[in-house]
N, C-alpha and C positions, 0 to 999 in steps of 0.2 A: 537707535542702533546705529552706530557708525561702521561702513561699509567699508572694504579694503580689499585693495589687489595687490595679489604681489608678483613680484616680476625677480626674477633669478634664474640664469641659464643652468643651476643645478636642481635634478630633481631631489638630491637630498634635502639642501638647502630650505626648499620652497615646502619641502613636507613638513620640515623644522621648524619654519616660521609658521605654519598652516595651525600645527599641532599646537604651537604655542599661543596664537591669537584664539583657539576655538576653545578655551579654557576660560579665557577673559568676561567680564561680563559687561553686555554692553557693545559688544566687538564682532561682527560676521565677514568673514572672509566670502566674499562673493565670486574671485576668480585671480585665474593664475596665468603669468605669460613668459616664457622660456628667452625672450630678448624687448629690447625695447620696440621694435617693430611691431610685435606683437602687441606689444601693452598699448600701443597709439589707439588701433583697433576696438580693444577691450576696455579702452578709457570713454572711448565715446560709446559703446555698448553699453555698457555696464555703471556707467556714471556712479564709481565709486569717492567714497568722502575723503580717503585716504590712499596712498599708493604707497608700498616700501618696494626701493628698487634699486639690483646690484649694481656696480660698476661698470667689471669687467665681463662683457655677456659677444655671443655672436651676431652677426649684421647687422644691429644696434646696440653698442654700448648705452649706459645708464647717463654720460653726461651728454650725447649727442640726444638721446632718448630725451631726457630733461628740457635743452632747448626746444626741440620739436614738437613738445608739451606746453610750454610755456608761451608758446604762438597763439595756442587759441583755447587753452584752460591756466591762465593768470594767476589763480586764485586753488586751484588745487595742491595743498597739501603734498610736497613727497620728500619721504625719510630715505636717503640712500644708505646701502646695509653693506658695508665692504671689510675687508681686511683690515688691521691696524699692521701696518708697516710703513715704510717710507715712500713710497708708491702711492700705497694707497691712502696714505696720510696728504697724500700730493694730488691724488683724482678727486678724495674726496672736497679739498679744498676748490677744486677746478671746479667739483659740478655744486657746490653750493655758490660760486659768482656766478654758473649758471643758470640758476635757479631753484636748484636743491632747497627745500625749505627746511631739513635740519639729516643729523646721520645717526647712525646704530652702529658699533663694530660686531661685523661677527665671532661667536664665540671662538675659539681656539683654544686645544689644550685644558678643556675644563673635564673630562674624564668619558664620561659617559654621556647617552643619546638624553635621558633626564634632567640631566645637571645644563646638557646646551640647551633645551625648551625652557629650564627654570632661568637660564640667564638671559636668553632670548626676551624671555616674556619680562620679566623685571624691566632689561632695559625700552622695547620697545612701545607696550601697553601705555604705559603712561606720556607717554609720546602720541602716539595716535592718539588716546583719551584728551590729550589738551590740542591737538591738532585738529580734529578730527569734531568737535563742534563749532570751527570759525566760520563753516562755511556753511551751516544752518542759518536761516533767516532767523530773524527774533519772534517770540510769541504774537498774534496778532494782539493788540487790547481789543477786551472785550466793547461790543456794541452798546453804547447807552445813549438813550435820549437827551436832551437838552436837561441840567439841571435845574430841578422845580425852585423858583421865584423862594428870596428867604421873605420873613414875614407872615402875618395874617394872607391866607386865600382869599383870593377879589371877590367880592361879594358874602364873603362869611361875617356874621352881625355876632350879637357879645350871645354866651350860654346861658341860658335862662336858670336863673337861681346862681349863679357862677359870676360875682362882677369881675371882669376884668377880662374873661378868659375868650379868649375867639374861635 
């Protein structure tokens, strides 16, 4: 199960993304944080696998949030979820040399509260799914003894009635 926090200072937003990961399978949304200040908090609480996180939010923006993440979890996962304009075509650029490790545009203009969960979920499920096992350790191998010696067993003499056989 790949764990996910999402951070967005709108409650629409964050119920948007919520509804559309908790359909997914494979996918648990464990918690939500309304600025990146929040989410610093919540990241080491919650030791989520994944993080999708706005740009534009109060007391911590998403690219300042992103650095001050990247200090001391390197290696987590975050999808930033913003606007497609010129702005935000421009922040999201900024917070992926931040360390943004990839984006999602949010939907706009797609009709109804349905259609932005189905576009939501399309574009960002598979993203988390391929994001969101790198930071698993690999399976242990299993425990096994030394492998048994090829050949005849030491000490084992020929079967009686059986030449050749040991």
């Amino acid at each position: 199960m790949i764990s996910v926090l999402v951070v967005d200072d709108s409650v629409v937003v964050r119920r948007l993304i919520v509804d559309a990961l908790g359909e997914a399978p494979g996918i648990q949304v464990v918690g939500t944080a309304a600025n990146g200040l929040l989410a610093q908090a919540k990241i080491d609480q919650l030791k989520p696998d994944v993080v999708t996180m706005d740009i534009e939010m109060p007391q911590m923006d998403g690219i300042e949030a992103v650095r001050e993440l990247r200090k001391r979890h390197t290696q987590l996962p975050v999808i930033m979820f913003s606007t497609l304009s010129a702005a935000g075509a421009t922040a999201t650029l900024e917070a992926l040399s931040a360390g943004a490790t990839d984006y999602v545009t949010k939907p706009s203009n797609v009709g109804s509260v349905k259609e932005s969960i189905a576009a939501v979920r399309e574009q960002l499920v598979p993203k988390i799914q391929a994001l969101g096992g790198r930071r698993r350790p690999p399976p242990a191998a299993p425990l096994r003894g030394p492998a048994p010696p090829a050949g005849p067993r030491p000490g084992a003499g020929p079967v009686p009635g059986r030449p050749g056989v040991l």
